[in-house]
C-alpha positions, 0 to 999 in steps of 0.5 A: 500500500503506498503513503498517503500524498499531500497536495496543495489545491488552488481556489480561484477565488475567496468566494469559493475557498469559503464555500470548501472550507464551509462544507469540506469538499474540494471541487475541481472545473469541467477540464482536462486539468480538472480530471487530472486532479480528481484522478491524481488524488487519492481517497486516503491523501492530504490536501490544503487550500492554496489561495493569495499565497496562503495554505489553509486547513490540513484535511483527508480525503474520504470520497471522491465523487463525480456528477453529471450536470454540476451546472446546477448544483451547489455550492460553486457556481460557474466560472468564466476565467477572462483570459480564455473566455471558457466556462467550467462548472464543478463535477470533479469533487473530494468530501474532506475531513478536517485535520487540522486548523491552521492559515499559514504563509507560503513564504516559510522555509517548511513550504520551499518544495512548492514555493520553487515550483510556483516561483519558476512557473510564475504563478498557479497556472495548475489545479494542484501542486504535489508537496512532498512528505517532509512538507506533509510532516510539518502541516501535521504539526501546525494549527490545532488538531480538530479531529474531534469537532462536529463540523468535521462532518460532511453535510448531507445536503450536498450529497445528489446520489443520482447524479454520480458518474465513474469517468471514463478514458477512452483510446480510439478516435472515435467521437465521446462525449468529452466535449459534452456538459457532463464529462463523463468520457475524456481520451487518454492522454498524458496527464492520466498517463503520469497519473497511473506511473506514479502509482506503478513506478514502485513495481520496478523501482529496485530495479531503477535504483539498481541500474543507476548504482543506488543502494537504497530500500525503493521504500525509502523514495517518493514519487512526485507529480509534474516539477517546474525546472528553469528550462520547463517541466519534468513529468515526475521527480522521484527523491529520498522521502527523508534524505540525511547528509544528501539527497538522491533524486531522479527525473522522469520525462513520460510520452504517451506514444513513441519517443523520438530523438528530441524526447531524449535531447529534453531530458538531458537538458532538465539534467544539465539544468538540475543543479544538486551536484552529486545528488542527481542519480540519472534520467528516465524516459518512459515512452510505449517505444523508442528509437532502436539504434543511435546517438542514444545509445551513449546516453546514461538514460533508462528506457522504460516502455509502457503497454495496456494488457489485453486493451481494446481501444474501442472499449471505455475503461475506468481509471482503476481498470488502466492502472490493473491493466498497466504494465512496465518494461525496462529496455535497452536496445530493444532488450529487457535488462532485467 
């Protein structure tokens, strides 16, 4: 079973971080970003509401819903973001539990893992930031426990059981009704991908760790979400969930489809960017293929391939069915190394 993860959720407005924290639910809009969020997060994890440069409240997420017409339910209305002109309801949601009480400020050292990352993205510009576990173990400490309190509870009145919908991936071209107001169906597509590998990279963990000469437990790592680096953004970070003396870390492009040369040519560009000099083991690029001969061949990055067993890509598959049906192969050369 993994560790419980801990996001910071961004709120769009103080109007709707009022309504989460009145009714201890996290909403998420009617977009590719918004499903990305609700998958990434887990029935089990930690979240806190990041507005104005603030982290408020440590909760637990307890169920995750989604719901078809959240044009009419409550409690957010409808956003219309200016600079896209777009509007998104909410149908993407978490009933939290309330951990802990606390409004603090990002601009303290316990919050450097994500203030970097907001700082080289220039702002938000994301529903939710992963932190990782040294940050979990600090807002654990903040504020006051209210565990025992009654408004803990999630109301009953926002609960609209006919309404519930699983959401479906789909793989094939042909039309789904992604583009309607329900969201019920999205094609696969990146995101979901990173999604799923953050919970199946600890299948072949010891084995990354023993290609890049690591002598550590795989238990003692994290696997993170998306990070940003000075030249852009790598997939997934993997480091040492509690490093003593240094770190080790390593950085995971991921393709949804076959890898090419400038794939390879990126990730060695993160690698030279990434400035931990002597903590950084290696590179890994994940891809459902990869150039058989080459320059490549000199590079120190792992090759790992991803494939769906038995899929059929005209078929609908729920999120749990992609990642029971997800499978993972390192390869060098076209040949397993291990």
């Amino acid at each position: 079973m993994l560790d419980p993860r801990y996001y910071l959720i961004s709120v769009s407005n103080k109007e709707n971080l009022d309504l989460c924290i009145k009714y201890n639910l996290a909403g998420f809009p009617s977009s590719r970003n918004g499903l990305w969020t609700f998958l990434d997060i887990d029935v089990g994890d930690y979240v806190s509401f990041l507005y104005g440069a603030r982290v408020k409240n440590l909760y637990k997420v307890i169920r995750k819903i989604a719901y078809k017409n959240a044009e009419s339910l409550p409690p957010w209305k409808p956003i219309t973001f200016r600079e896209s002109g777009n509007t998104y309801t909410f149908p993407y949601r978490l009933e939290l539990k309330l951990e802990r009480e606390f409004d603090e400020s990002m601009v303290r050292p316990e919050f450097a893992y994500v203030a970097e990352d907001l700082l080289l993205r220039g702002g938000y510009r994301k529903t939710h930031f992963q932190a990782d576990a040294t940050t979990l173990s600090y807002v654990s400490t903040l504020g006051r426990s209210t565990q025992e309190l009654i408004k803990s509870k999630i109301p009953d009145t926002l609960k609209f059981a006919d309404l519930e919908f699983v959401p479906k991936i789909l793989f094939s071209n042909a039309d789904s009704d992604y583009e309607d107001s329900n969201y019920t169906v999205t094609k696969f597509n990146e995101n979901i991908l990173q999604s799923l590998l953050k919970r199946k990279l600890n299948s072949i963990l010891k084995d990354v760790l023993r290609y890049f000469g690591s002598d550590k437990n795989p238990d003692e790592f994290e696997i993170l979400s998306e990070k940003a680096l000075s030249r852009g953004f790598i997939d997934l970070f993997i480091k040492l969930k509690h490093p003593v003396g240094k770190n080790q870390y390593i950085l995971v492009e991921v393709k949804d489809r076959k890898a090419s040369s400038k794939d390879f040519e990126q990730i060695t560009e993160y690698i030279k960017d990434f400035d931990k000099e002597g903590e950084l083991l290696g590179g890994i690029v994940i891809a459902s293929g990869f150039p058989s001969k080459g320059k490549l061949d000199a590079l120190n990055i792992l090759r790992v391939k991803f494939f769906f067993r038995n899929l059929d890509e005209s078929k609908e598959y729920c999120y749990q069915d992609l990642l029971d049906k997800l499978e993972l192969t390192i390869v060098e050369n076209d040949a397993t190394l291990f």
